[in-house]
C-alpha positions in Angstrom: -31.3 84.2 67.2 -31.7 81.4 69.7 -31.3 77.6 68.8 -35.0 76.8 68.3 -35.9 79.6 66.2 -33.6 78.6 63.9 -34.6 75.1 64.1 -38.0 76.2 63.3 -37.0 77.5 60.3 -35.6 74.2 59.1 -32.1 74.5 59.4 -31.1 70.9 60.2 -27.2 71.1 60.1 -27.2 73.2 63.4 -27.5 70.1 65.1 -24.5 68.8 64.1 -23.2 70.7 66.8 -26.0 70.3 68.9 -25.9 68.4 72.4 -29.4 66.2 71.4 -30.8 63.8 73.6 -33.9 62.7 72.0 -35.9 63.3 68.8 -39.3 62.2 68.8 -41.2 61.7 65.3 -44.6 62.5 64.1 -47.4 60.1 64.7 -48.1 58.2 61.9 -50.3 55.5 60.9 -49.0 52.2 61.4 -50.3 48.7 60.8 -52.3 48.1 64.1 -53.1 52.0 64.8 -51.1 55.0 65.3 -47.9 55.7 66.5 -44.4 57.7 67.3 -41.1 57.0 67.0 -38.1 58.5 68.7 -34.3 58.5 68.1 -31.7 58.7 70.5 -27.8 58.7 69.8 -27.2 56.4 72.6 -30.1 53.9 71.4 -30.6 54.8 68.2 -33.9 54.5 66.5 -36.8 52.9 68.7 -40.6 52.0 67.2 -43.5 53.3 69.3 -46.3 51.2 70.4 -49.4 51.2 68.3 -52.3 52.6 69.7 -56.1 51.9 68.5 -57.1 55.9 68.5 -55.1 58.8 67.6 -56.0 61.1 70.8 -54.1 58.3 72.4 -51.2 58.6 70.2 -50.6 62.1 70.5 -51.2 62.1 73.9 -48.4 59.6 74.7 -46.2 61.9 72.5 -46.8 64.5 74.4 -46.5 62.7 77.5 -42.9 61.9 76.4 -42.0 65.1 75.6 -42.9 66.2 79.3 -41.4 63.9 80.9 -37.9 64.4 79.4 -38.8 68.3 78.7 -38.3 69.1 82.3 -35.0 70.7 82.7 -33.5 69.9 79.3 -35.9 71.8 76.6 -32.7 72.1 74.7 -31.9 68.3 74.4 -35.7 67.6 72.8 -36.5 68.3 69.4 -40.6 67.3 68.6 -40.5 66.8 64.6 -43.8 67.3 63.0 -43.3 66.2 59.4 -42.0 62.4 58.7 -39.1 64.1 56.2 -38.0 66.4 59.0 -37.6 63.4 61.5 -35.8 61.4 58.8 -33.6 64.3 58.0 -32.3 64.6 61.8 -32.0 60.8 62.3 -29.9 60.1 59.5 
């Protein structure tokens, strides 16, 4: 079973192990608009910019998971419920 498919199925303590570079959270509605958040363990937690319309949102999260997606698929993990980014932040 490969790394993802078990992350799919919401086993969070596989990445303990796990050489992560980036999480990046759900968009959510946030005073001003919509946004994403992503975690980092050198950084730590960082707050997205808000933007006025969700299309925008979602496509600047998925413009960030491109970006850092090429080469390291591995190191990304895209959380699409707020619990499950919590859960792998904390």
């Amino acid at each position: 079973m490969k790394k993802r498919d078990r992350l799919a199925d919401g086993d969070a303590t596989l990445l303990k192990g796990m050489a992560m570079e980036i999480v990046v959270g759900p968009v959510v509605t946030r005073k001003g608009g919509y946004a994403f958040d992503c975690w980092t363990p050198e950084e730590g937690f960082s707050r997205g910019y808000a933007y006025c319309r969700i299309e925008d949102a979602y496509y600047a999260r998925n413009a960030e998971m491109r970006s850092h997606n090429s080469g390291y698929s591995d190191r990304m993990i895209a959380c699409n419920t707020v619990d499950e980014f919590a859960r792998l932040t904390i």
